[in-house]
N, C-alpha and C positions, 0 to 999 in steps of 0.2 A: 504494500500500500504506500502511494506517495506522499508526498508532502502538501501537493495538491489536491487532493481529493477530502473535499470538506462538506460534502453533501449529505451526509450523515448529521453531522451538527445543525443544520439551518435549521430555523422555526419560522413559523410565518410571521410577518412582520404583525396583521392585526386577525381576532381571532374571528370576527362579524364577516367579514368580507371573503367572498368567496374566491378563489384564486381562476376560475373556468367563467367567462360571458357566457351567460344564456340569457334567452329575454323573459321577460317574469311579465307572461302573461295572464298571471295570475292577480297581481297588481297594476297591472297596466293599464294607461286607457285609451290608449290608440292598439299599438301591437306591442307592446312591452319594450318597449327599447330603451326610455329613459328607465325603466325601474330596473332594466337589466345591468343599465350602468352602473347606477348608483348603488344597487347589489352590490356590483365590481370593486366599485372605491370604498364601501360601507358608509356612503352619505345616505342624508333623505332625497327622495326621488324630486322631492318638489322643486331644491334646489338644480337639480338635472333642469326639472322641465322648462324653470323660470330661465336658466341658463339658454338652453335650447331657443325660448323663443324671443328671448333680447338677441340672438347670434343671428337670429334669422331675419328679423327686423333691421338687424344695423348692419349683416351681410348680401339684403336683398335678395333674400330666397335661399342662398345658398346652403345653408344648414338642414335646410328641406329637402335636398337629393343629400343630403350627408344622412339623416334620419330614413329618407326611403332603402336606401344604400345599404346600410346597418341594419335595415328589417329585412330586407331581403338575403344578407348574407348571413346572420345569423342565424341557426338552428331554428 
């Protein structure tokens, strides 16, 4: 075993958050995309969503094929 192989030690960094995107259409209320995120990071969704729709607003659409983008390729 080398000296580099440290893979055995790591912990996750936070214990809420899940380390695999899936969309949590469970929670969701489009197709789960933002609650999928914020799974992701262990934020609240709302903050995703409020996110989400100021980027879109002050990107001119553009967050809105990022969001169809992300529903379609994710699971």
């Amino acid at each position: 075993m080398s000296n580099l192989d440290h893979s055995k030690n790591r912990t996750p960094v936070s214990g809420s958050a899940s380390k695999n995107f899936r969309l949590d259409k469970a929670h969701g209320k489009i197709w789960g995309v933002c609650g999928g995120i914020a799974n992701y990071f262990g934020i609240d969704a709302t903050l995703v969503r409020v996110a989400f729709v100021l980027g879109t607003l002050i990107g001119f659409g553009s967050l809105l094929l990022v969001y169809v983008a992300i529903a379609l390729i994710a699971n």
